[in-house]
Every structure is written in structure tokens, then in C-alpha cells.
HTML snippet that shows the backbone in 3Dmol.js (N, CA, C, O; Angstrom):
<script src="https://3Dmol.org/build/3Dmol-min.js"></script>
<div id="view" style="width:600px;height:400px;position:relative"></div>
<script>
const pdb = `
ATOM      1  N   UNK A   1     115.358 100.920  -7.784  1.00  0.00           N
ATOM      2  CA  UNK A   1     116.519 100.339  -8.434  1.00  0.00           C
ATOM      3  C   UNK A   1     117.379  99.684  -7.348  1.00  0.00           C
ATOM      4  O   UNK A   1     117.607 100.290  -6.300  1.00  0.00           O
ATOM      5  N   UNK A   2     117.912  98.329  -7.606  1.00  0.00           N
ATOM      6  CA  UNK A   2     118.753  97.374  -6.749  1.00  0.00           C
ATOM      7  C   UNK A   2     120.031  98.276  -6.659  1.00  0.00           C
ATOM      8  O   UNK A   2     120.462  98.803  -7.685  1.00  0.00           O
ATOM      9  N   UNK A   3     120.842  98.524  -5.064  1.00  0.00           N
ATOM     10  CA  UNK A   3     121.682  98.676  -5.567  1.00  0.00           C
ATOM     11  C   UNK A   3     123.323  98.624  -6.261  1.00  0.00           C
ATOM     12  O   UNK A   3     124.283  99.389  -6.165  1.00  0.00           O
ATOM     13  N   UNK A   4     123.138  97.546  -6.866  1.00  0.00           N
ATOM     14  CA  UNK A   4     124.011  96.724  -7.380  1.00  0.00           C
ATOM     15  C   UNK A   4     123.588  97.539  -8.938  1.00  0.00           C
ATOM     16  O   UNK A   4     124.612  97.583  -9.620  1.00  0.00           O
ATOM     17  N   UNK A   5     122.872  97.922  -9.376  1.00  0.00           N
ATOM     18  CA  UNK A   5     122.593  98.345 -10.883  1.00  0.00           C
ATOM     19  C   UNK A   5     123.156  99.791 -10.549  1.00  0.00           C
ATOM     20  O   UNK A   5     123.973 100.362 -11.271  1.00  0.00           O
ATOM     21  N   UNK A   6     122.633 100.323  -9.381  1.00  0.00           N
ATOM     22  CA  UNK A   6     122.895 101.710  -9.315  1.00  0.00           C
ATOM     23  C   UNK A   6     124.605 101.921  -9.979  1.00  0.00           C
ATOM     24  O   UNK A   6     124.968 102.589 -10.947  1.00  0.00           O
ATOM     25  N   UNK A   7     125.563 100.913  -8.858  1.00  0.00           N
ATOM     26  CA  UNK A   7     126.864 101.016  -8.798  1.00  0.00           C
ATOM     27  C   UNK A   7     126.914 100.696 -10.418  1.00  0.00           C
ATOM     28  O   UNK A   7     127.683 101.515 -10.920  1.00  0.00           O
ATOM     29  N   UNK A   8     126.560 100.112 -11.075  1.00  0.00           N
ATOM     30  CA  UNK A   8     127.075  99.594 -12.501  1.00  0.00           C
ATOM     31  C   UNK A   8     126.752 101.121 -13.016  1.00  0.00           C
ATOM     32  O   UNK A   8     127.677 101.768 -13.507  1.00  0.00           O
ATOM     33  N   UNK A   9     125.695 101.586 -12.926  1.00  0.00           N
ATOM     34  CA  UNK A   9     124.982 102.618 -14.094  1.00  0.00           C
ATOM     35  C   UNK A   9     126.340 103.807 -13.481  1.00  0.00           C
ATOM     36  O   UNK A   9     126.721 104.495 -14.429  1.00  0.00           O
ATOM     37  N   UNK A  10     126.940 104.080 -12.416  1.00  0.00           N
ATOM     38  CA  UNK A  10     127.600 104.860 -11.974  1.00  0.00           C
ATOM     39  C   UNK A  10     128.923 104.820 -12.549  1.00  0.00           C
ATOM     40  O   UNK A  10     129.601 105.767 -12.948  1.00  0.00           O
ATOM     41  N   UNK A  11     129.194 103.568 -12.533  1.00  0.00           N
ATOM     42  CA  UNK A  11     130.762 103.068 -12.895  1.00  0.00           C
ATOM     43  C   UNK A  11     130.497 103.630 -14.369  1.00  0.00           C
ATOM     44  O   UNK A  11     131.148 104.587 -14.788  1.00  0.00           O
ATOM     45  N   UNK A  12     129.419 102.935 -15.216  1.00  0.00           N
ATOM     46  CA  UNK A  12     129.244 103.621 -16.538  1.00  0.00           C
ATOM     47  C   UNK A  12     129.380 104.831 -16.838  1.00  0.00           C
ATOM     48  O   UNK A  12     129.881 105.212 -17.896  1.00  0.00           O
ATOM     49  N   UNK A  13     128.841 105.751 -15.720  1.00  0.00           N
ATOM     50  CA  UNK A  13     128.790 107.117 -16.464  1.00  0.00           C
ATOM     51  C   UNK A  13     130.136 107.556 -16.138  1.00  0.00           C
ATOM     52  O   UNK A  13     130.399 108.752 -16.017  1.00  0.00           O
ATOM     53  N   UNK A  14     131.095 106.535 -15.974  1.00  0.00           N
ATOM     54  CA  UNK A  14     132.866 107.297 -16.295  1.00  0.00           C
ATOM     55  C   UNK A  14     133.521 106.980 -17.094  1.00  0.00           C
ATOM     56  O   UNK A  14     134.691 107.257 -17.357  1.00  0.00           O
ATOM     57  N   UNK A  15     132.300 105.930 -17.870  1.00  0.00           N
ATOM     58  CA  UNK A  15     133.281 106.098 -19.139  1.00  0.00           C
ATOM     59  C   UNK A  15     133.521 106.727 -20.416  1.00  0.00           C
ATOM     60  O   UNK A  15     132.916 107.795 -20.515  1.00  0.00           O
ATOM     61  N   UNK A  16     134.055 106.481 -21.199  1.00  0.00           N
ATOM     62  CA  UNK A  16     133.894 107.588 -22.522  1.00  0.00           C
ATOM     63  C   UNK A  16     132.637 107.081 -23.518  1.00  0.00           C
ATOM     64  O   UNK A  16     132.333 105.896 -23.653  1.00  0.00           O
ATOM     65  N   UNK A  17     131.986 108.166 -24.169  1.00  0.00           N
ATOM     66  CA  UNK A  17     131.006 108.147 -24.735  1.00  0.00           C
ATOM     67  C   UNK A  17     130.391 106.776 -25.415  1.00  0.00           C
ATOM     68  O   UNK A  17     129.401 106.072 -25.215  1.00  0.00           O
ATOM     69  N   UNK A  18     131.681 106.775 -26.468  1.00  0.00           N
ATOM     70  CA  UNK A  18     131.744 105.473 -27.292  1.00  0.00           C
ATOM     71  C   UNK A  18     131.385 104.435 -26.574  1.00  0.00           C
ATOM     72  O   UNK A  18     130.456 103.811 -27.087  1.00  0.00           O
ATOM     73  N   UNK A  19     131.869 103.912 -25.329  1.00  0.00           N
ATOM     74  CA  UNK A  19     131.509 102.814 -24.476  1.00  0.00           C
ATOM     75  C   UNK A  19     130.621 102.452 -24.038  1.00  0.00           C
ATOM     76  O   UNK A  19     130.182 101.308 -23.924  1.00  0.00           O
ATOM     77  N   UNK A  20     129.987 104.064 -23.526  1.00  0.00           N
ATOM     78  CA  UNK A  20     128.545 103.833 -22.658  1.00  0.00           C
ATOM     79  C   UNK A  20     127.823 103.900 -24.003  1.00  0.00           C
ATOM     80  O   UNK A  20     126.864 103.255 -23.580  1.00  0.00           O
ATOM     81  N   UNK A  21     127.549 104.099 -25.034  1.00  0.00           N
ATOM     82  CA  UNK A  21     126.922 103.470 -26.490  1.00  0.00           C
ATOM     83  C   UNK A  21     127.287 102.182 -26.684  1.00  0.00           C
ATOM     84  O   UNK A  21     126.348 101.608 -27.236  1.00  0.00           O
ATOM     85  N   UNK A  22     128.247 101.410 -26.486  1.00  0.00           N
ATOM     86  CA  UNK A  22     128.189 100.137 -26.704  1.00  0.00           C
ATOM     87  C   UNK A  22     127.634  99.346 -25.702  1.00  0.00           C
ATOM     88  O   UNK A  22     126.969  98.334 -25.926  1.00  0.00           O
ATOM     89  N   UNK A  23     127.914  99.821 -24.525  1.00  0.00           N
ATOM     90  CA  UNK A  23     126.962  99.326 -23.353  1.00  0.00           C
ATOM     91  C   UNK A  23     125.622  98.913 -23.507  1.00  0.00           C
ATOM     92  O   UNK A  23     125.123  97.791 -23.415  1.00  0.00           O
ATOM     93  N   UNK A  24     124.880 100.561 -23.884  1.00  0.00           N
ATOM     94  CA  UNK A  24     123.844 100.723 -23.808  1.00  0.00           C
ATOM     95  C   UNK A  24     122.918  99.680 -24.811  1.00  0.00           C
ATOM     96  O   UNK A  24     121.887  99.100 -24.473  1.00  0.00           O
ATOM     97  N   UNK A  25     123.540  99.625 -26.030  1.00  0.00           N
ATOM     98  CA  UNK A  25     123.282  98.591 -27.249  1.00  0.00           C
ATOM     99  C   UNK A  25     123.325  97.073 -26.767  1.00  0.00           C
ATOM    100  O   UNK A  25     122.518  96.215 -27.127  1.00  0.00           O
ATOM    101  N   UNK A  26     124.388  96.878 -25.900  1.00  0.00           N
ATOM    102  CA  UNK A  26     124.410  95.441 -25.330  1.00  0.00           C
ATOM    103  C   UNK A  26     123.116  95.175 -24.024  1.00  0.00           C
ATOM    104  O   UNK A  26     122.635  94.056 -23.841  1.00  0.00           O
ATOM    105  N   UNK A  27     122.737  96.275 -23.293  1.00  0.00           N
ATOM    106  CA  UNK A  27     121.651  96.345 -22.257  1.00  0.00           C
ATOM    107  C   UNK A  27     120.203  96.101 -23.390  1.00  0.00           C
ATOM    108  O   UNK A  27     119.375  95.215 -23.177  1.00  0.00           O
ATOM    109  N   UNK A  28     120.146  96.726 -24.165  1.00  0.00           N
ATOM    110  CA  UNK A  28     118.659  96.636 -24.713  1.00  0.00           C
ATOM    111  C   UNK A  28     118.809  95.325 -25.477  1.00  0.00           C
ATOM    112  O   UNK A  28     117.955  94.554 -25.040  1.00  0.00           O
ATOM    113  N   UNK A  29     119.684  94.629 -26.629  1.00  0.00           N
ATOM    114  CA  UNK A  29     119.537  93.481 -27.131  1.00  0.00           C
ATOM    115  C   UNK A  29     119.241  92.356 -25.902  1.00  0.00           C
ATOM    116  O   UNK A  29     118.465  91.412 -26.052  1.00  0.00           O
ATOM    117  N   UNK A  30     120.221  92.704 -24.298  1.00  0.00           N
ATOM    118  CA  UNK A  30     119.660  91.861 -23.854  1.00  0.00           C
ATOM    119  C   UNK A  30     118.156  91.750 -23.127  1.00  0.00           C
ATOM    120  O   UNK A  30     117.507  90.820 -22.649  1.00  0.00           O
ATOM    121  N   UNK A  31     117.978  92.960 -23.270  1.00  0.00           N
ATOM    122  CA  UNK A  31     116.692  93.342 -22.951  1.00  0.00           C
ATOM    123  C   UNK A  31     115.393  92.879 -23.561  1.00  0.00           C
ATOM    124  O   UNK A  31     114.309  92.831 -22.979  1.00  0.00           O
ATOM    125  N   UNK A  32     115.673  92.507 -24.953  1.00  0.00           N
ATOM    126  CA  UNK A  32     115.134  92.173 -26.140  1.00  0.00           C
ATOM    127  C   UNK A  32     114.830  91.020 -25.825  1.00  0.00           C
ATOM    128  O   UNK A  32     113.682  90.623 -25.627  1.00  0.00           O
ATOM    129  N   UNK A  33     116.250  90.115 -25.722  1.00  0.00           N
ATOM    130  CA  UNK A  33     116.249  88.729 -25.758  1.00  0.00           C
ATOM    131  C   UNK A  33     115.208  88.208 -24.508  1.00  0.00           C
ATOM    132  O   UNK A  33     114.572  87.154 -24.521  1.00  0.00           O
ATOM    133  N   UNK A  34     115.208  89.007 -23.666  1.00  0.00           N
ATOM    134  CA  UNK A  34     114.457  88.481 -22.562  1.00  0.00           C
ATOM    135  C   UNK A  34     112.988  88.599 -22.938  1.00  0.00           C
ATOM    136  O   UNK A  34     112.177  87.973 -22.256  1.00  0.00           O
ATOM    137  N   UNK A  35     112.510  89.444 -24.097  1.00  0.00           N
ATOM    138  CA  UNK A  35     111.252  89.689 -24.146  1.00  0.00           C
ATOM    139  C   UNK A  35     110.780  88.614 -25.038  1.00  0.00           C
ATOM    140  O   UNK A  35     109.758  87.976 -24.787  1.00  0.00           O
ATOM    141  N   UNK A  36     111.476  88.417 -26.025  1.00  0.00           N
ATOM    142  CA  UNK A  36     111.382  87.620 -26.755  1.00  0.00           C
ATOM    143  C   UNK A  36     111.617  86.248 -25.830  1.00  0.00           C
ATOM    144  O   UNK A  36     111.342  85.328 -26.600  1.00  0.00           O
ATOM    145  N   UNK A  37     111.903  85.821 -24.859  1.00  0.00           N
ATOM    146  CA  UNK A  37     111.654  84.261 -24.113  1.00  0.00           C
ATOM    147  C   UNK A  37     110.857  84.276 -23.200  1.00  0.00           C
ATOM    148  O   UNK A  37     110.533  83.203 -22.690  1.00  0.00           O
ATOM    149  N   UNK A  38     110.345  85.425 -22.759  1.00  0.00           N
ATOM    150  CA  UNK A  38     109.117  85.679 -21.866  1.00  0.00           C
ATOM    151  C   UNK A  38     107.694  85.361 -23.095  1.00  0.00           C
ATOM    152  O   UNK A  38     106.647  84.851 -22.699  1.00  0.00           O
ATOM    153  N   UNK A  39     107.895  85.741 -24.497  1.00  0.00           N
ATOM    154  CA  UNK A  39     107.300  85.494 -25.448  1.00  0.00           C
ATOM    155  C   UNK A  39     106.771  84.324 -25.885  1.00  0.00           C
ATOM    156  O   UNK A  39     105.593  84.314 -26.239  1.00  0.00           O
ATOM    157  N   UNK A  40     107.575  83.111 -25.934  1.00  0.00           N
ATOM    158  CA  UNK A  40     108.037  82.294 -26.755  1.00  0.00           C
ATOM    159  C   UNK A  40     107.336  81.369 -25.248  1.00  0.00           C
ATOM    160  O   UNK A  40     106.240  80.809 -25.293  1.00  0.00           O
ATOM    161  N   UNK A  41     107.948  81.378 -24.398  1.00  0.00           N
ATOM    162  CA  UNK A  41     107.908  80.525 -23.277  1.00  0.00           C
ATOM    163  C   UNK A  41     106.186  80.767 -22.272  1.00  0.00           C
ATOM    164  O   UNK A  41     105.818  80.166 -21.263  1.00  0.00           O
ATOM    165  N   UNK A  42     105.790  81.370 -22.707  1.00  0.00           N
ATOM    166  CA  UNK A  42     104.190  82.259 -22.531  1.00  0.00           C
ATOM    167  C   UNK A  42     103.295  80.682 -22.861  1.00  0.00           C
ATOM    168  O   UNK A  42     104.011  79.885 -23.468  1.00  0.00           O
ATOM    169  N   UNK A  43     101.893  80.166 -22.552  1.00  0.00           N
ATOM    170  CA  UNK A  43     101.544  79.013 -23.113  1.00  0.00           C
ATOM    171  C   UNK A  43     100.957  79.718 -24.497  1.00  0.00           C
ATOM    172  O   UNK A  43     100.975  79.157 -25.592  1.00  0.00           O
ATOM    173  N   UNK A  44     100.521  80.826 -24.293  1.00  0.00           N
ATOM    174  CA  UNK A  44     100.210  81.064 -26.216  1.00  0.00           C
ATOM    175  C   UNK A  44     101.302  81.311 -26.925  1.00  0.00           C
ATOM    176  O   UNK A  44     101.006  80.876 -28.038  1.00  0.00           O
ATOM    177  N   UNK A  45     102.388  81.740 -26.982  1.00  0.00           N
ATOM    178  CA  UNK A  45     103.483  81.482 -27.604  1.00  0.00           C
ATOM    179  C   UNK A  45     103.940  79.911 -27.743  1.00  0.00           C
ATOM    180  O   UNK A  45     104.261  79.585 -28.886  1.00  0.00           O
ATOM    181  N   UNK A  46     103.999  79.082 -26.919  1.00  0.00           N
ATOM    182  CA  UNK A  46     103.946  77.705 -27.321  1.00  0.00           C
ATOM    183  C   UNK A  46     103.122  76.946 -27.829  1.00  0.00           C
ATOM    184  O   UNK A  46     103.262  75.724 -27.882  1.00  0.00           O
ATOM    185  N   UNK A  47     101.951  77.717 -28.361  1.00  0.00           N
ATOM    186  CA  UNK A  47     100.796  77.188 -28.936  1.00  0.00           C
ATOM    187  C   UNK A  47     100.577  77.711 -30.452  1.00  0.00           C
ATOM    188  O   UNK A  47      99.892  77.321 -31.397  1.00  0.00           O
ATOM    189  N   UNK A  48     101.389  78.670 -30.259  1.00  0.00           N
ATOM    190  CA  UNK A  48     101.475  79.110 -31.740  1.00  0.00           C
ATOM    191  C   UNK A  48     102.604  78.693 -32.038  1.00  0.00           C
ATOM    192  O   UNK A  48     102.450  78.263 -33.181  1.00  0.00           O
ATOM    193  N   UNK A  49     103.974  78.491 -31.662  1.00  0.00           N
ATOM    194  CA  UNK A  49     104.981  77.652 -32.124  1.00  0.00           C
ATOM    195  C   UNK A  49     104.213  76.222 -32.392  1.00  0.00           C
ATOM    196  O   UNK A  49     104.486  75.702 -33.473  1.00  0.00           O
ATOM    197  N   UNK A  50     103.400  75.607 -31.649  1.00  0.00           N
ATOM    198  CA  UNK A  50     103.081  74.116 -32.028  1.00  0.00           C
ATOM    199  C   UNK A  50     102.427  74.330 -33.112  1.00  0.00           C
ATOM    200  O   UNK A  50     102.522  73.391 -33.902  1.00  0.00           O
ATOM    201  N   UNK A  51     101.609  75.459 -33.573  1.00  0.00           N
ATOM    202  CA  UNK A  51     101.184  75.055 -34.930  1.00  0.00           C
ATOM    203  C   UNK A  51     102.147  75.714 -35.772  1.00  0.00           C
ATOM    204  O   UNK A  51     102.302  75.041 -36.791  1.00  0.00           O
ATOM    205  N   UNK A  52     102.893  76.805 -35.768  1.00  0.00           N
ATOM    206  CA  UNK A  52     104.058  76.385 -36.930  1.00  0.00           C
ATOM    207  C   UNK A  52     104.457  75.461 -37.032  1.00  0.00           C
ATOM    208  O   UNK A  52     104.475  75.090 -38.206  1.00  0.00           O
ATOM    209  N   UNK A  53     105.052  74.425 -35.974  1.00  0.00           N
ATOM    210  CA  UNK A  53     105.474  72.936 -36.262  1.00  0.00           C
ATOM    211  C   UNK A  53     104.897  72.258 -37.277  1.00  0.00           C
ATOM    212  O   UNK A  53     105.447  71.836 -38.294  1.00  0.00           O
ATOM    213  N   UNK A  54     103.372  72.141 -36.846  1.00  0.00           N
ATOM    214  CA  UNK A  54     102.664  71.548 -37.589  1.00  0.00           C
ATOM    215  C   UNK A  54     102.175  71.942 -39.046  1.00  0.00           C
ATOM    216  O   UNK A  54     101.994  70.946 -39.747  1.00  0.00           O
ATOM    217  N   UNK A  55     101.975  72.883 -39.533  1.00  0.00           N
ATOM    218  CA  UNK A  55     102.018  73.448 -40.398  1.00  0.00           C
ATOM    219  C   UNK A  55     103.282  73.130 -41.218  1.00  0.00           C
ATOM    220  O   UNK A  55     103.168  72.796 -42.397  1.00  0.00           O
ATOM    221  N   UNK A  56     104.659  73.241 -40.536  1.00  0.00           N
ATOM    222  CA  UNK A  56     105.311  72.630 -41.471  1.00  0.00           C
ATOM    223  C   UNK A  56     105.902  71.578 -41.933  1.00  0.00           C
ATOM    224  O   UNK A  56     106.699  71.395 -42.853  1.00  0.00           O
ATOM    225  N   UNK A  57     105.198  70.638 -40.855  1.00  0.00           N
ATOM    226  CA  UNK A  57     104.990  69.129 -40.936  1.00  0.00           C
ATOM    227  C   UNK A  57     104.238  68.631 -42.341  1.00  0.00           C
ATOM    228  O   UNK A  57     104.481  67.743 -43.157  1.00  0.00           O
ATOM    229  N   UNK A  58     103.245  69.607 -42.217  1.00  0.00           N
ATOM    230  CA  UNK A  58     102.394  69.383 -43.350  1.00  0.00           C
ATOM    231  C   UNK A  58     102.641  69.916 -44.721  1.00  0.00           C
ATOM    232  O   UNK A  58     102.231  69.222 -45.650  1.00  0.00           O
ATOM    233  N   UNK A  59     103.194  70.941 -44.972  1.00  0.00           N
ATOM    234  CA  UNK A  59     104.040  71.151 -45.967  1.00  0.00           C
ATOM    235  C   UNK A  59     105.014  70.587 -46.717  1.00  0.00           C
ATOM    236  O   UNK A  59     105.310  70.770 -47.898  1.00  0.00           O
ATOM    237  N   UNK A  60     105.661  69.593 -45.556  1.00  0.00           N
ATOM    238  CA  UNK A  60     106.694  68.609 -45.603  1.00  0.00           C
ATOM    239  C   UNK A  60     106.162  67.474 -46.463  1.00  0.00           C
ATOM    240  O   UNK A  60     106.711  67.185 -47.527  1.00  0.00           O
ATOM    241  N   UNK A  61     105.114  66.842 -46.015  1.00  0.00           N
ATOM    242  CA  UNK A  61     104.261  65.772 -46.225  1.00  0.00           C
ATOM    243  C   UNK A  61     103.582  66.399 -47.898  1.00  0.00           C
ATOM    244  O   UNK A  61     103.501  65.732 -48.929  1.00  0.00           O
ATOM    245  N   UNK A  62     103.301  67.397 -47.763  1.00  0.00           N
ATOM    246  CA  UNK A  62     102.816  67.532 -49.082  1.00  0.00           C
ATOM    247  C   UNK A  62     103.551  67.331 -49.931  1.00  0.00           C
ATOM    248  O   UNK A  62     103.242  66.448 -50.732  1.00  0.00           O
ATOM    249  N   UNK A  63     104.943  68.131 -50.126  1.00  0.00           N
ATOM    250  CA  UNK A  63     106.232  68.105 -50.262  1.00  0.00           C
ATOM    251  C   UNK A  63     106.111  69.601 -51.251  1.00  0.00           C
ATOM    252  O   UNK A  63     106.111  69.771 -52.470  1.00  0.00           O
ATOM    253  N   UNK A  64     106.038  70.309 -50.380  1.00  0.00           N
ATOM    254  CA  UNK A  64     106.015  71.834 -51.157  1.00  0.00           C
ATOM    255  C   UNK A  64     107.053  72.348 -50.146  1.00  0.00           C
ATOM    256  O   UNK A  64     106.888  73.503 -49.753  1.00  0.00           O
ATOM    257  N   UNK A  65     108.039  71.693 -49.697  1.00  0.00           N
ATOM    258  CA  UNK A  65     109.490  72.358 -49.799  1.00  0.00           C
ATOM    259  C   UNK A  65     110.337  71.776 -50.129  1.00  0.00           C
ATOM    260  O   UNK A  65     110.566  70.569 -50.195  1.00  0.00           O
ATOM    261  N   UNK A  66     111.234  73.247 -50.524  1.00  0.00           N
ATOM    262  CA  UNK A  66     112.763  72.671 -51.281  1.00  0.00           C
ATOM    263  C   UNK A  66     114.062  72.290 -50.479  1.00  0.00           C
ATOM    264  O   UNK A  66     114.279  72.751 -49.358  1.00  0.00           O
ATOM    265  N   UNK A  67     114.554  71.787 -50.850  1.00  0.00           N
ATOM    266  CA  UNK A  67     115.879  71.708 -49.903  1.00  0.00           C
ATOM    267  C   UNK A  67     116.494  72.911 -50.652  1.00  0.00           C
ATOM    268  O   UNK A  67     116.289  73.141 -51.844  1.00  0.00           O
ATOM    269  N   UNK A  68     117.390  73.771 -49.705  1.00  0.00           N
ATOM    270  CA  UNK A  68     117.910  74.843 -50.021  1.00  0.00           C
ATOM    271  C   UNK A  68     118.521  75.146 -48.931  1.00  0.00           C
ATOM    272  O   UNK A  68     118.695  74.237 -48.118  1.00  0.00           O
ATOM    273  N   UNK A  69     119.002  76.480 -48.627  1.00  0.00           N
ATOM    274  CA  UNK A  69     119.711  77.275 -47.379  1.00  0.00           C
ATOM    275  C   UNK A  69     119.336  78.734 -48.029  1.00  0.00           C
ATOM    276  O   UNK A  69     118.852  79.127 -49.091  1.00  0.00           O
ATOM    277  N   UNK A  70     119.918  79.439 -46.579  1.00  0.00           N
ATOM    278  CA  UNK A  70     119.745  80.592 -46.947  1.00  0.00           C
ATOM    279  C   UNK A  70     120.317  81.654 -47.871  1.00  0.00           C
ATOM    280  O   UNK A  70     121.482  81.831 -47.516  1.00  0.00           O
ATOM    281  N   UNK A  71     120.026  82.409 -48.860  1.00  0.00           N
ATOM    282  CA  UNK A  71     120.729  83.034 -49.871  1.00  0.00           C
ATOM    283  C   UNK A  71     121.292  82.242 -50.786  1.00  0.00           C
ATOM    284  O   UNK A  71     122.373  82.391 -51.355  1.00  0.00           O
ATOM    285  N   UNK A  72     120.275  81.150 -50.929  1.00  0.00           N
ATOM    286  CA  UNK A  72     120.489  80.138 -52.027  1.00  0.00           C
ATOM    287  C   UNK A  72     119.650  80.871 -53.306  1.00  0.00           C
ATOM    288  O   UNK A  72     119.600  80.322 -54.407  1.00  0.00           O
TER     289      UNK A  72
END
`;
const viewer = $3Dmol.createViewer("view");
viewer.addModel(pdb, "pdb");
viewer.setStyle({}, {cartoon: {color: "spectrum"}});
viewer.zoomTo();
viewer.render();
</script>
């Protein structure tokens, strides 16, 4: 462990409960987010995004979608 994380995880454990739970919730979403763009940004993740594209290019063209939004 760097220690620049150490000092953070330290400073954390003085605070009150509630906090280091909101912390902790904000560390894993961003934790998440990173997995999910390590994902996405992968060349098979951009290869399967290119055929969702396409796929709904073609859907388009067929015209088997609606205009709508969400919780319409």
C-alpha cells in the first residue's frame, strides 16, 4: 500500500461511523466505475459496443423503434 492511502485510510479511521460508511460507499462506486471503463475500453468491449451500435442502426432502419423516454 502507497503511502499516501495509508495516511487517508488512517485519517478515516477517526472518523465517526456514519462517515467512514459513506466513505466507504463512495471508494467502491468509484471502484466500480473504474471496472466498468477498464471494461468498456478493453478491444472486446469495443467490439461488442460496435455491434450494439449496429444492431441498433438496424432496428432503426427497420423502424421497430418508438420514440419515447424513459417511464413513458
Amino acid at each position: 500500500m502507497v503511502e499516501d492511502l495509508r495516511r487517508a485510510i488512517e485519517h478515516a479511521q477517526q472518523m465517526p461511523d456514519e462517515a467512514q460508511r459513506q466513505l466507504a460507499e463512495q471508494i467502491e462506486a468509484w471502484l466500480q466505475e473504474r471496472e466498468w471503463d477498464r471494461i468498456v475500453e478493453s478491444p472486446d468491449g469495443q467490439a461488442r459496443l460496435a455491434r450494439l451500435v449496429e444492431e441498433g442502426r438496424e432496428e432503426i432502419a427497420r423502424g421497430d423503434v418508438e420514440e419515447g423516454g424513459f417511464g413513458d
